[in-house]
C-alpha positions as CSV (number, residue, x, y, z in Angstrom):
1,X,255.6,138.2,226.1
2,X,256.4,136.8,222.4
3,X,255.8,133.3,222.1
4,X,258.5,130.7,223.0
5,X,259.9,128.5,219.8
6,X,261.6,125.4,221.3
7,X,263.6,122.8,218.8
8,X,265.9,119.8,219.6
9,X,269.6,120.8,220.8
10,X,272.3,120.4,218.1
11,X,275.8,120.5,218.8
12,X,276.0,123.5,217.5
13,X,273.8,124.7,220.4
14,X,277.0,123.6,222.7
15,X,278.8,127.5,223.4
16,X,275.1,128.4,224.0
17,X,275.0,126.1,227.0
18,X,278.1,126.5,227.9
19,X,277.1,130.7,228.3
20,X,274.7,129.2,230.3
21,X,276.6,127.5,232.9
22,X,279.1,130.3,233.4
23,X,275.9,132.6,234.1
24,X,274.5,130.0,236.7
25,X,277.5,129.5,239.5
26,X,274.4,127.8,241.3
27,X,273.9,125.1,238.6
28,X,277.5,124.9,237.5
29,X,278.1,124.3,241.4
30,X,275.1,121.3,241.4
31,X,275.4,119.9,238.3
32,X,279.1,119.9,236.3
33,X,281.6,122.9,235.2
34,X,281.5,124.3,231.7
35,X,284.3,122.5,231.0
36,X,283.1,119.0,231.8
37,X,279.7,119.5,229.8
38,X,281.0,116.9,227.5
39,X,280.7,114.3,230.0
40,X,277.5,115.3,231.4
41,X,275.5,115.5,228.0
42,X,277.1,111.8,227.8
43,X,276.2,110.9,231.0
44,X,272.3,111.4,230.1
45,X,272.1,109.6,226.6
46,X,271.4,106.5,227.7
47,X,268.2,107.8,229.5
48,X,267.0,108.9,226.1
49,X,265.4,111.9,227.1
50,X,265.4,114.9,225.2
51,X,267.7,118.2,225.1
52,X,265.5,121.7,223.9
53,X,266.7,124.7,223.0
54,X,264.4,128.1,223.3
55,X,264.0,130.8,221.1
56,X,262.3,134.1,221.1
57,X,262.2,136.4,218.6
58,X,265.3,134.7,217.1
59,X,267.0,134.9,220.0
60,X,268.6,131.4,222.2
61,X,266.8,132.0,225.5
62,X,266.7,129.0,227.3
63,X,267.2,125.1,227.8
64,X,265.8,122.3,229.3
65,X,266.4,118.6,229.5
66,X,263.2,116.3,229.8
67,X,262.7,112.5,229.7
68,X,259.3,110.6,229.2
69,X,260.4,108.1,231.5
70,X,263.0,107.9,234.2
71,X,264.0,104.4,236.4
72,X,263.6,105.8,239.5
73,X,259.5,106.0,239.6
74,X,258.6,105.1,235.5
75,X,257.2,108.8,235.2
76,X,258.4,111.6,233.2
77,X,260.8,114.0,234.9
78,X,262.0,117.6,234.0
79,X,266.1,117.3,234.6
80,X,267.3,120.9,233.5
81,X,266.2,124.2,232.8
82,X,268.6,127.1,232.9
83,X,267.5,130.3,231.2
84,X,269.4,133.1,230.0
85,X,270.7,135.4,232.7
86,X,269.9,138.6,230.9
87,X,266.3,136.9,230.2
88,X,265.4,135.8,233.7
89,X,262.4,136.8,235.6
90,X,260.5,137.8,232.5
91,X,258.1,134.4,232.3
92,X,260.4,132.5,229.8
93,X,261.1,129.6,232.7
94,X,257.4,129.4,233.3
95,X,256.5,129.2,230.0
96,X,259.2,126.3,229.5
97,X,257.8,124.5,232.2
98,X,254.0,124.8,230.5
99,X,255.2,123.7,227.1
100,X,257.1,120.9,228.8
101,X,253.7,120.1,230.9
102,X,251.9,120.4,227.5
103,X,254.1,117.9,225.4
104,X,253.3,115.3,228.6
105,X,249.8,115.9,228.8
106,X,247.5,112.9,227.6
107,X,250.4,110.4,228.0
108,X,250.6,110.9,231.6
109,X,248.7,112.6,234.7
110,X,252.3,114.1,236.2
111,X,255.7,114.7,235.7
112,X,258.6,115.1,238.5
113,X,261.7,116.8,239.1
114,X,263.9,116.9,241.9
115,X,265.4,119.9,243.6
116,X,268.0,119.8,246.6
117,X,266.7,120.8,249.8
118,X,268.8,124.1,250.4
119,X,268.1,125.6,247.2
120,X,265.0,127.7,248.3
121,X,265.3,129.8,245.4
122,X,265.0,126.7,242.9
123,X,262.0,125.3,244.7
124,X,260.1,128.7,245.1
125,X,260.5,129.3,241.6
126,X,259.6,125.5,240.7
127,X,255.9,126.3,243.0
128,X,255.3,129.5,241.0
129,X,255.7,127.0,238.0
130,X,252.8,125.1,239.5
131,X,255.2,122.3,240.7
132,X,254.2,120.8,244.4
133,X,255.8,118.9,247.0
134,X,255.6,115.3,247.4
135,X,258.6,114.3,249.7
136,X,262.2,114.2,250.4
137,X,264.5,111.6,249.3
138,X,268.2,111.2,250.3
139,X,270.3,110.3,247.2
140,X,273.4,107.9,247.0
141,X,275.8,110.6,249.0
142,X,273.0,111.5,251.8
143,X,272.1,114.3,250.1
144,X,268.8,115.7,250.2
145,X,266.3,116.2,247.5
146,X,262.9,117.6,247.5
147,X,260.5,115.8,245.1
148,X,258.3,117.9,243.2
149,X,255.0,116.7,241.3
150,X,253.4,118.8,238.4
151,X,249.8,117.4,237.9
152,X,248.5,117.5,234.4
């Protein structure tokens, strides 16, 4: 596999994650529509964590939002990572996850992320990343989460 680029998201990155919301009903049912992006890239700014944008060979492959530290436990914590429908199960999530894992190393010993309990795919795919499980959490709503921990 060509190596990954990665490079901060730019508005004009927006139609690019729009394309990948439409492509992800899952997400786009979890998260927010294509339409309401907008709002949800708002919502997140005052975390100040960090949009990326992946490239390979030229090509917009994937996204991801990260944040070096999030109120709920101080830690760094991976929020989003969609990849390109066409792209998908060719390493390029992986490899996302291990550049995000590498840009925490040093600073920290692991990051987090959280993943709802009935998305088995998600969390299969987040333990072939390396990601383990550490507990389950009910949010605001009652909803439950599974807590995942990446040990650097």
């Amino acid at each position: 596999m060509e190596k990954l680029s990665f490079r901060s998201y730019t508005d004009e990155d927006f139609p690019f994650f729009q394309q990948l919301v439409l492509a992800s009903k899952e997400w786009e049912s979890e998260e927010c529509s294509a339409e309401n992006l907008p709002a949800y890239l708002k919502k997140y700014e005052m975390l100040q964590g960090h949009w990326t944008i992946y490239e390979q060979a030229g090509e917009k492959v994937g996204l991801s939002y990260s944040l070096p530290w999030a109120p709920s436990n101080e830690k760094p914590w991976l929020g989003t990572l969609l990849v390109k429908k066409s792209r998908r199960g060719q390493g390029i999530g992986k490899e996302i996850i291990t550049q995000i894992a590498e840009h925490f190393q040093g600073n920290h010993k692991a990051f987090f992320c959280a993943c709802p309990v009935e998305k088995t795919g998600w969390l299969q795919f987040l333990a072939s990343c390396g990601f383990e499980q550490f507990k389950v959490e009910k949010n605001e709503e009652e909803k439950e989460y599974v807590i995942l921990v990446y040990p650097l």
